[in-house]
C-alpha positions in Angstrom: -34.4 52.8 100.6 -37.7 50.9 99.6 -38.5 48.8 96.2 -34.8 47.7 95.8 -36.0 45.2 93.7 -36.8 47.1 91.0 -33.2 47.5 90.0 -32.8 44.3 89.1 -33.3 44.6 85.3 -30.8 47.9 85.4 -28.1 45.6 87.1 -25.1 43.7 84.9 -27.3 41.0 84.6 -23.9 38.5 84.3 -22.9 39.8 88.2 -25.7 37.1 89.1 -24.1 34.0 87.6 -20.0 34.9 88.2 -18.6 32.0 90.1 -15.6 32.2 93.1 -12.5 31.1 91.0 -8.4 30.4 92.1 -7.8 33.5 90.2 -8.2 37.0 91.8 -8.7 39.6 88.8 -9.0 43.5 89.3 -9.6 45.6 87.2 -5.8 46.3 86.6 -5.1 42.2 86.1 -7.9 42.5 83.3 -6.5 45.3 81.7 -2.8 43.4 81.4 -4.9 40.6 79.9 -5.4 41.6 77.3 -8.7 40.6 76.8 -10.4 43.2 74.8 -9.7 45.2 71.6 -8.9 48.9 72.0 -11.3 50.7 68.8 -10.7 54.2 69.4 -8.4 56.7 71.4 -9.8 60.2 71.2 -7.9 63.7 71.5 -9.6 64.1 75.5 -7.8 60.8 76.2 -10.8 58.7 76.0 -10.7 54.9 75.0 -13.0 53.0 73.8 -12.6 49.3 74.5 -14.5 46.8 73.1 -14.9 43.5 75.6 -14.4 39.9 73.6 -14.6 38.1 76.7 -17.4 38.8 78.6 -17.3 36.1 81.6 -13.8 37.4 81.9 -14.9 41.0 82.2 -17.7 40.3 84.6 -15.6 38.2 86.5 -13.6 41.5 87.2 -16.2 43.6 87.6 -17.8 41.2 90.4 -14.4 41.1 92.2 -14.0 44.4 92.4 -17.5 44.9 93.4 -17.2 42.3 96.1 -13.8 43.3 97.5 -15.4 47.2 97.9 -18.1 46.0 99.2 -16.5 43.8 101.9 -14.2 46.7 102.5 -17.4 48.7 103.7 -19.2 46.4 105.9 -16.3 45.6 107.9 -15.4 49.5 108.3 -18.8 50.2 109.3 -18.6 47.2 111.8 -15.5 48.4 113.3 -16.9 52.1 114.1 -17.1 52.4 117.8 -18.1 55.2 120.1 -15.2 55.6 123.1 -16.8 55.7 126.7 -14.0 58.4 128.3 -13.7 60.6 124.9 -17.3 60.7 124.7 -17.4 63.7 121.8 -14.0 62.5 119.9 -15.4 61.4 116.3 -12.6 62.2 114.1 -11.9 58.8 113.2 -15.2 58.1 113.3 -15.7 60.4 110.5 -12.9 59.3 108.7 -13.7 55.4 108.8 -17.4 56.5 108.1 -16.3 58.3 104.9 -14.3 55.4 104.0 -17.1 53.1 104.2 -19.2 55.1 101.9 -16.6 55.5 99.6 -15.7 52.0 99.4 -19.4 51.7 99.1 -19.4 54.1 96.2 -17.0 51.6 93.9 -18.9 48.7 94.7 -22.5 50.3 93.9 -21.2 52.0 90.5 -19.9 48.0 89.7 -23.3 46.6 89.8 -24.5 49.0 86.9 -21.2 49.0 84.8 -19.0 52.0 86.1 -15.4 51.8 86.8 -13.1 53.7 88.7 -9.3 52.7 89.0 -5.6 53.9 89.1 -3.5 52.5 86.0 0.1 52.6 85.9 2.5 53.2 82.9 2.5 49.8 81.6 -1.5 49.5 81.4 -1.3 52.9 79.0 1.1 51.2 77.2 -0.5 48.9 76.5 -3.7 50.2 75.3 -1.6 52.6 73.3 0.0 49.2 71.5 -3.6 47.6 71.1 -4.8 50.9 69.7 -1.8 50.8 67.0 -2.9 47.8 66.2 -5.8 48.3 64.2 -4.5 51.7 63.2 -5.7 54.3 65.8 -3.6 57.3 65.7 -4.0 59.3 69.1 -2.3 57.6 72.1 -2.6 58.4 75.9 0.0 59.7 77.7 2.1 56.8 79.0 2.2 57.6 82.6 -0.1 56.8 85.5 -3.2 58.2 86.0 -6.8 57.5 87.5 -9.4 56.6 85.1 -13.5 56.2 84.9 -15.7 55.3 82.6 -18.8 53.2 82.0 -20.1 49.7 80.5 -22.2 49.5 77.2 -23.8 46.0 77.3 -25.8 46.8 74.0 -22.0 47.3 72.1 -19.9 45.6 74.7 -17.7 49.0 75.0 -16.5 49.9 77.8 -15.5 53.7 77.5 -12.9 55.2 80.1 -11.0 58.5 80.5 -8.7 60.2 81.9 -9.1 61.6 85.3 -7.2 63.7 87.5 -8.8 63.6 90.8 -9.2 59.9 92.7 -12.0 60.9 95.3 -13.4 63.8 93.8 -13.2 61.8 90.1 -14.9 58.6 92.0 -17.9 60.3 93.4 -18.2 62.4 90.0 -18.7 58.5 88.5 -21.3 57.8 90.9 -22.9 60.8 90.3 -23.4 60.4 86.4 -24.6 56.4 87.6 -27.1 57.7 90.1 -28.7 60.1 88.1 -28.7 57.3 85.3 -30.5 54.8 87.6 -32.6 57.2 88.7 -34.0 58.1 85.3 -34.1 54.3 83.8 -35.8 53.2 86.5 -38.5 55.1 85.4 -38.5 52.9 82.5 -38.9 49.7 83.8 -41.7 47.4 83.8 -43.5 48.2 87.6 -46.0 49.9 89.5 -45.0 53.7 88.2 -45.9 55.0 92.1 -42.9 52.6 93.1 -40.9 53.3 90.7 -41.6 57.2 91.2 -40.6 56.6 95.4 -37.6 54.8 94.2 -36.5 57.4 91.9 -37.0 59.9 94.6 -35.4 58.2 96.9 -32.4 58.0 94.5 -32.3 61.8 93.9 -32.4 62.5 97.8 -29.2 60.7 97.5 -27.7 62.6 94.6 -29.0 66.3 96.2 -26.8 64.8 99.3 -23.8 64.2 98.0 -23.9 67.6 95.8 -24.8 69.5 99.2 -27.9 71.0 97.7 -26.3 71.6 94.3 -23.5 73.8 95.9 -20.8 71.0 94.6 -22.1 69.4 90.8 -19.4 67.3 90.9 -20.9 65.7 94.3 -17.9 65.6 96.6 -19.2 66.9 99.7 -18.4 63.7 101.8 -14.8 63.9 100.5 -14.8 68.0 101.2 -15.9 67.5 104.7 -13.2 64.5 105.1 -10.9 66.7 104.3 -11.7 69.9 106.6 -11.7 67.2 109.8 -8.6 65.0 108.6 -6.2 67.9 107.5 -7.4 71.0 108.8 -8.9 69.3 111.8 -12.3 71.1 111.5 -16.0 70.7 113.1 -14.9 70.2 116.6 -14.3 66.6 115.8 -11.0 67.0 117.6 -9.8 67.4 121.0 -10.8 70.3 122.8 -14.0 70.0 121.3 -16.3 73.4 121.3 -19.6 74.6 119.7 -20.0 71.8 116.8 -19.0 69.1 118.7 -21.8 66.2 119.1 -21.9 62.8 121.5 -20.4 60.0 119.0 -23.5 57.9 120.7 -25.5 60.3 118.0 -23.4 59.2 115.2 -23.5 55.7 116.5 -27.6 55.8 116.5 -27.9 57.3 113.4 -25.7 55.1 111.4 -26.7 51.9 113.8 -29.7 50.8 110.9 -27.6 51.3 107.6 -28.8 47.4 107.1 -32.4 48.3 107.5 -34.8 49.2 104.5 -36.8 51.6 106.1 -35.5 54.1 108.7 -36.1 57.7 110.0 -34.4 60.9 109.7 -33.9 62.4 113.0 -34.1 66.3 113.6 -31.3 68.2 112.3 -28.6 68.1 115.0 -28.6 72.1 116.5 -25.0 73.6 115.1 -24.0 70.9 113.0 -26.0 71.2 110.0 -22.5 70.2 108.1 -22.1 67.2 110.3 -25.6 66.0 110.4 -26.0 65.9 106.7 -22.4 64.3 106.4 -23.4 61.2 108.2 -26.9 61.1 106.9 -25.6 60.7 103.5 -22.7 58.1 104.3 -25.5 56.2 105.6 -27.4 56.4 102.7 -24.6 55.3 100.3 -23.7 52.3 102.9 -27.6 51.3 102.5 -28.2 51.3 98.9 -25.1 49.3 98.6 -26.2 47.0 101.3 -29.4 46.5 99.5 -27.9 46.1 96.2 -25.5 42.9 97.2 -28.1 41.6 99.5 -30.7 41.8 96.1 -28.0 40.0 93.6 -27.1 37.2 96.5 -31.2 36.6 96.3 -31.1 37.2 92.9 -28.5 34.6 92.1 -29.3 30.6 92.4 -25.4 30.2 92.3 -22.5 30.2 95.0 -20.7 33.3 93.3 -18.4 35.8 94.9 -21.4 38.2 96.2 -22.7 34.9 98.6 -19.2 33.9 99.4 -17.4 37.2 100.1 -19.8 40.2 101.3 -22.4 37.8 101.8 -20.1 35.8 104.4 -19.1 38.6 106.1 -22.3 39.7 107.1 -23.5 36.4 107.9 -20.2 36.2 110.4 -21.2 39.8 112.0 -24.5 39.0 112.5 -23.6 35.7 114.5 -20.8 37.6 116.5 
């Protein structure tokens, strides 16, 4: 994906200056902390949460950005074809999804999205912060998976309640992508940069909704789930018709580092397959890009330089 750099002003801007600390805080550890007000709890379970501590919040946001991130990379580095099973790429699917999905919750970080599971106690607790100032409506207390997105104008960060984890997560990236896609255009920049950039960004959105055939744009997660648990595609042994050489996969996700790279004919009988990878790929290399852009962007030692950053670094000298 070219003119990476022009994201720069849509980023958190506060991701470039977070610094590595002792302490370790997700996105769960920041709700117990209690460092935020809760100012409204709608009827659709939605809460709005206004942040008083913003280095504490982008501290969180940064960690969980970095540990997704660093989650990725070393699942894409540990995908290997096998020289006697030369057509067996079930786990090769399965890691690849992983990586882009890991990929997915460390992208939709670096503009303000959220995605995580919360347990009884977190709604709880909301529900108590909410009574404090006189809110009404309460969430359910019980566990559940919730998204939402960042408001640095307001400091609000609005999430809901969600019933789906992977289908929910690349619904969130979704509604970011087609966010960035738009502001970009807003930006100060050449407009035929920002116009390839914004393109490039919809290809990516028309992958992962298969063409529009899925709005919600779980496609990657559908076609996990057909070769994981119903053991589809030919990915398994015996392998038939769809089956393809994991040395194909191999190639075609071998330059998920590199700005610029090709898209080889459509694989003959594997449409499904073909477009599968193609798009973990590109969700792998727009996150790439983005960590590599804050790291340059960032004058500091912060978790992006010392965590993802370092990982790489270590691959590349393997």
């Amino acid at each position: 994906m070219k003119n990476i750099e022009l994201l720069r002003p849509l980023l958190l801007q506060d991701l470039l200056c977070t610094e590595i600390t002792t302490d370790n805080c997700d996105f769960k550890k920041w709700v117990s902390s209690g460092k935020y007000l809760v100012r409204n709890i709608s009827t659709n379970m939605t809460v709005d949460i206004e942040v008083n501590n913003e280095h504490a919040f982008h501290h969180m946001i940064a960690f969980d950005s970095c540990r997704m991130a660093a989650a990725a990379f070393e699942t894409m580095l540990n995908i290997q074809a096998s020289e006697t099973l030369p057509k067996s790429i079930g786990w090769i699917s399965i890691k690849t999804y992983y990586a882009a999905f890991f990929s997915a919750h460390s992208i939709m970080r670096c503009f303000g999205y959220v995605c995580s599971q919360l347990e009884r106690g977190h709604a709880n607790q909301l529900n108590e912060f909410g009574s404090i100032v006189g809110l009404s409506n309460t969430i359910k207390p019980e566990a559940g998976f919730f998204s939402g997105s960042y408001s640095p104008h307001n400091r609000i960060l609005t999430i809901k309640k969600m019933k789906n984890t992977h289908e929910d997560t690349w619904s969130t990236l979704l509604d970011c992508l087609n966010k960035v896609s738009q502001d970009v255009l807003t930006i100060a920049g050449l407009s035929s940069r920002k116009q390839t950039l914004s393109a490039d960004i919809n290809d990516l959105v028309v992958r992962l909704t298969d063409s529009g055939r899925l709005p919600k744009g779980n496609f990657l997660s559908q076609y996990r789930n057909a070769v994981n648990y119903r053991h589809e595609y030919d990915s398994w042994h015996p392998y038939g018709k769809q089956s393809i050489k994991s040395e194909k996969i191999i190639s075609l996700l071998g330059n998920w580092k590199s700005e610029n790279y090709d898209y080889p004919p459509v694989w003959k009988g594997a449409t499904d397959s073909y477009n599968f990878f193609i798009c973990c790929r590109d969700v792998l290399n727009l996150n790439y890009l983005l960590i590599n852009l804050i790291i340059k962007s960032s004058g500091k030692v912060n978790f992006y330089k010392r965590w993802p950053g370092k990982l790489l670094n270590i691959s590349s000298a393997a």
